[in-house]
N, C-alpha and C positions, 0 to 999 in steps of 0.2 A: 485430547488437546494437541494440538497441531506445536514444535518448538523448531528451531530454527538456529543451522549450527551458524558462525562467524561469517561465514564468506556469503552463506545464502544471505542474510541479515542485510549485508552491504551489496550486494546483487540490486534487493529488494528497494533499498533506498538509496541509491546510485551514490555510495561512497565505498572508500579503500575499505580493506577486513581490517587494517591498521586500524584505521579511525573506529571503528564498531570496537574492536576490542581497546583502544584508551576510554569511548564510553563505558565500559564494560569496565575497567578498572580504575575509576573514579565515580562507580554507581551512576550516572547520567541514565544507563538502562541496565534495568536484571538481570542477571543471568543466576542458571541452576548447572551444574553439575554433570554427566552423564555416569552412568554406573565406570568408566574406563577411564572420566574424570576431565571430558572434554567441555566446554563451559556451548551453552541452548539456553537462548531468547525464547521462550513463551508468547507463541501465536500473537495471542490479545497483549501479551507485553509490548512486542513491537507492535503491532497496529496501534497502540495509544501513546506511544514513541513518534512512532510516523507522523501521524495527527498533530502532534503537539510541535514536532519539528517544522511542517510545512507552515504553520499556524505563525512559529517566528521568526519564518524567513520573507524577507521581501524580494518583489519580482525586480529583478536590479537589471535582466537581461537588455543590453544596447543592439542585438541584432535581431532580424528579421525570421522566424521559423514558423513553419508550419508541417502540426502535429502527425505524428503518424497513426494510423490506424489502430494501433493492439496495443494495448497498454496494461503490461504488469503490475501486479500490488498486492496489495492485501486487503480485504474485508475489516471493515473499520466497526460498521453496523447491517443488520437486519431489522428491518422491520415487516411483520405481514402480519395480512388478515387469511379468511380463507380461499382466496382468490388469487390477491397479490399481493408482491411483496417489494418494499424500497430497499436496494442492496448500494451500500456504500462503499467506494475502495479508494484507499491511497495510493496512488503509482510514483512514487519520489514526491515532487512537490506539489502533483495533478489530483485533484479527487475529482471518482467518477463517480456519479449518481444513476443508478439503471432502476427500473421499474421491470420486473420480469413478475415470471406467475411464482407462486407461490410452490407449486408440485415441482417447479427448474429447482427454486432453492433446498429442497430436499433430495432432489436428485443427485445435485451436484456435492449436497453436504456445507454447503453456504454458511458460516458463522464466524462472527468477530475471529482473527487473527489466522483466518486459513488464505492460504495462497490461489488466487485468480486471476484471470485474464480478462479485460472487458475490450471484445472485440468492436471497435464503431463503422457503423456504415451509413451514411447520410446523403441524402440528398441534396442538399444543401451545405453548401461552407463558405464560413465569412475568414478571412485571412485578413488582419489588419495590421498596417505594419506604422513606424511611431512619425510624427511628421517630421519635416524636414526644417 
């Protein structure tokens, strides 16, 4: 199982390692131990941190952006069959939904709370920006 010291945590979900660790000592997320006594988020602990985060935040942004291409996260869910597979990931407030094959997600080792990249390349982009 993939765990996650303080600073990677807040890398992951674009806050200070301060704020990860006042969640962290006021239980908001879990943390374990290391044998030398450093305090590791559990993969799937934060991926369903993530989740639950983005889920109550609202998009309150007043300016204009468009996204960039590579987006960091975490695997939130897998789902496959023998073919393909639905791969979920939180990047801060973004979830990305990829449909890959099934033998990528084993390759890469793909399961709730491991660290990924979902690289996007389209042909297509809408950029909308808020009226005036």
């Amino acid at each position: 199982m993939s765990e996650y010291r303080m600073g990677e945590a807040a890398q992951l979900l674009g806050v200070s390692t301060d704020m990860v660790r006042r969640w962290a000592d006021d239980d908001t997320i879990a943390t374990t131990r290391t044998p030398g006594g450093h305090r590791v988020i559990a993969g799937a602990e934060l991926a369903d941190f993530a989740v639950r985060r983005a889920e109550s935040q609202e998009d309150t942004a007043d300016h204009t952006m468009s996204a960039r291409n590579r987006f960091e996260g975490l695997v939130t869910n897998v789902t496959a069959d023998t073919v393909m597979a639905q791969v979920e990931l939180q990047c801060g407030p973004n979830r990305i939904v990829a449909l890959i094959s099934a033998e990528a997600v084993a390759d890469l080792g793909l399961a709730p709370g491991v660290r990924a990249v979902a690289t996007v390349k389209a042909t297509n982009v809408i950029v909308e920006a808020p009226s005036a």
